[in-house]
N, C-alpha and C positions, 0 to 999 in steps of 0.2 A: 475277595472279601472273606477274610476270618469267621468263621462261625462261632459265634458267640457261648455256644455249649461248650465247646473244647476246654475253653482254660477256666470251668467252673469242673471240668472230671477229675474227679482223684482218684478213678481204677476204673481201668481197661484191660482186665487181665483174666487169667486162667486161674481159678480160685478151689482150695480143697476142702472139702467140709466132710467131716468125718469119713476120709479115706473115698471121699468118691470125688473126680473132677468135673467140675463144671466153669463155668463164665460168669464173668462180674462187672458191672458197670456200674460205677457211683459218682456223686455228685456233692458240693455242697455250695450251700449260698443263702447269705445274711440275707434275713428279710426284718426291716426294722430291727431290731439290738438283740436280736435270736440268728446265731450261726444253722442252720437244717441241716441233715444229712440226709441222702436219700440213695437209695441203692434198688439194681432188677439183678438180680442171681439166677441163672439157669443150672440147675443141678438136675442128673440123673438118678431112678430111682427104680430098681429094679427095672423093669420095662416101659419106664412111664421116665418127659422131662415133665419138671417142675418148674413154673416159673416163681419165686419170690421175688416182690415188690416191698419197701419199708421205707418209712420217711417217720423223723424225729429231729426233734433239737440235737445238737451233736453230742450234750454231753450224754444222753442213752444212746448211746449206738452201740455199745458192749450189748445190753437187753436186745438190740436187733439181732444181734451175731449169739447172742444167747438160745433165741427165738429161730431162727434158721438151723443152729446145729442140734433142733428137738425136732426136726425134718427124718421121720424114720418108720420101718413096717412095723405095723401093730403086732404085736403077741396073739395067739389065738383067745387067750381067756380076754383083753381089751377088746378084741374084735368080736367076740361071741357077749359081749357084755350090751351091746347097743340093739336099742330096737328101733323100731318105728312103728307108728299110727296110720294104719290103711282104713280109707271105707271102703265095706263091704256090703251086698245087698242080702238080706235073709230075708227066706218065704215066710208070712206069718202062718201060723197056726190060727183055725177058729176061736175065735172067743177071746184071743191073745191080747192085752192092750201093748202099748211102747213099754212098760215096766218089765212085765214077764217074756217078752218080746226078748228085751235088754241083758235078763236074765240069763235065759237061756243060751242067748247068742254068747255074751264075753263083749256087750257092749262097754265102753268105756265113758261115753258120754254120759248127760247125766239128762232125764227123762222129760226134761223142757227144751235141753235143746234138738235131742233124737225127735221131739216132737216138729221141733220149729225147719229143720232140714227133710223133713217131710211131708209139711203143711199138715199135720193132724197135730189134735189136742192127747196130749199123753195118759190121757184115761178112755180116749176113743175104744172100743171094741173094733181090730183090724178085722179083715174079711181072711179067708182060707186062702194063701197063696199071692195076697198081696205082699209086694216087695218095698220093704223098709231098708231106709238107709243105714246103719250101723257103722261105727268106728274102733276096730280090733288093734291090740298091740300085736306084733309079731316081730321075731329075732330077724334083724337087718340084715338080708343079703345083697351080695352085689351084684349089680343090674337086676333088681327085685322089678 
């Protein structure tokens, strides 16, 4: 019995994308009065494979191969460019409410919802050393 995948492949091959080799499997097949295309590329990448997956109407499939050859390592100024949003707990200070709290910390949120992620009203007076939740930016490293 024929497998019914076979004569829907149109590449089974070893594929180059900007000077690095990897693997290519693609596919197409009309569904209602749209031809699809759809492709899985395995490309290496420094020490890492990549799997890409894409699927489109055939007439973009250049945009997929457009999209696959921007598969590349960051610059250090794009990579030093991204952060991310960690919470963090700070000790309160006596007398502190969630504003000055916020303040002092480098929270990011804004003092209804610092309130509402630690069941206190944001005018409360916190106690000395209670631990409030806060949300800080920090420059993205990897495995942070």
């Amino acid at each position: 019995m024929e497998r019914d995948y076979e004569k829907k492949m149109t590449a089974n091959e070893k594929y180059v994308l900007n000077d690095r080799e990897g693997y290519m499997i693609s596919f197409t097949e009309k569904v209602k009065t749209v031809t699809m295309f759809a492709y899985v590329l395995w490309i290496p990448l420094e020490d890492k494979l990549f799997k890409l997956t894409g699927i489109t109407p055939i007439e973009y499939q250049p945009q997929l191969e457009e999209t696959a050859k921007s598969l590349r390592t960051l610059k250090n100024n794009e990579r030093n460019s991204f952060q991310v949003d960690l919470m963090r707990i700070v000790d309160a200070r006596q007398g502190e409410t969630i504003k000055t709290l916020s303040i002092r910390s480098g929270n990011i949120l804004n003092d209804e919802l610092t309130g509402v992620i630690n069941s206190r009203n944001p005018d409360d007076q916190l106690n000395q050393g209670e631990s409030i939740k806060v949300v800080k930016k920090y420059p993205y490293k990897l495995n942070q």
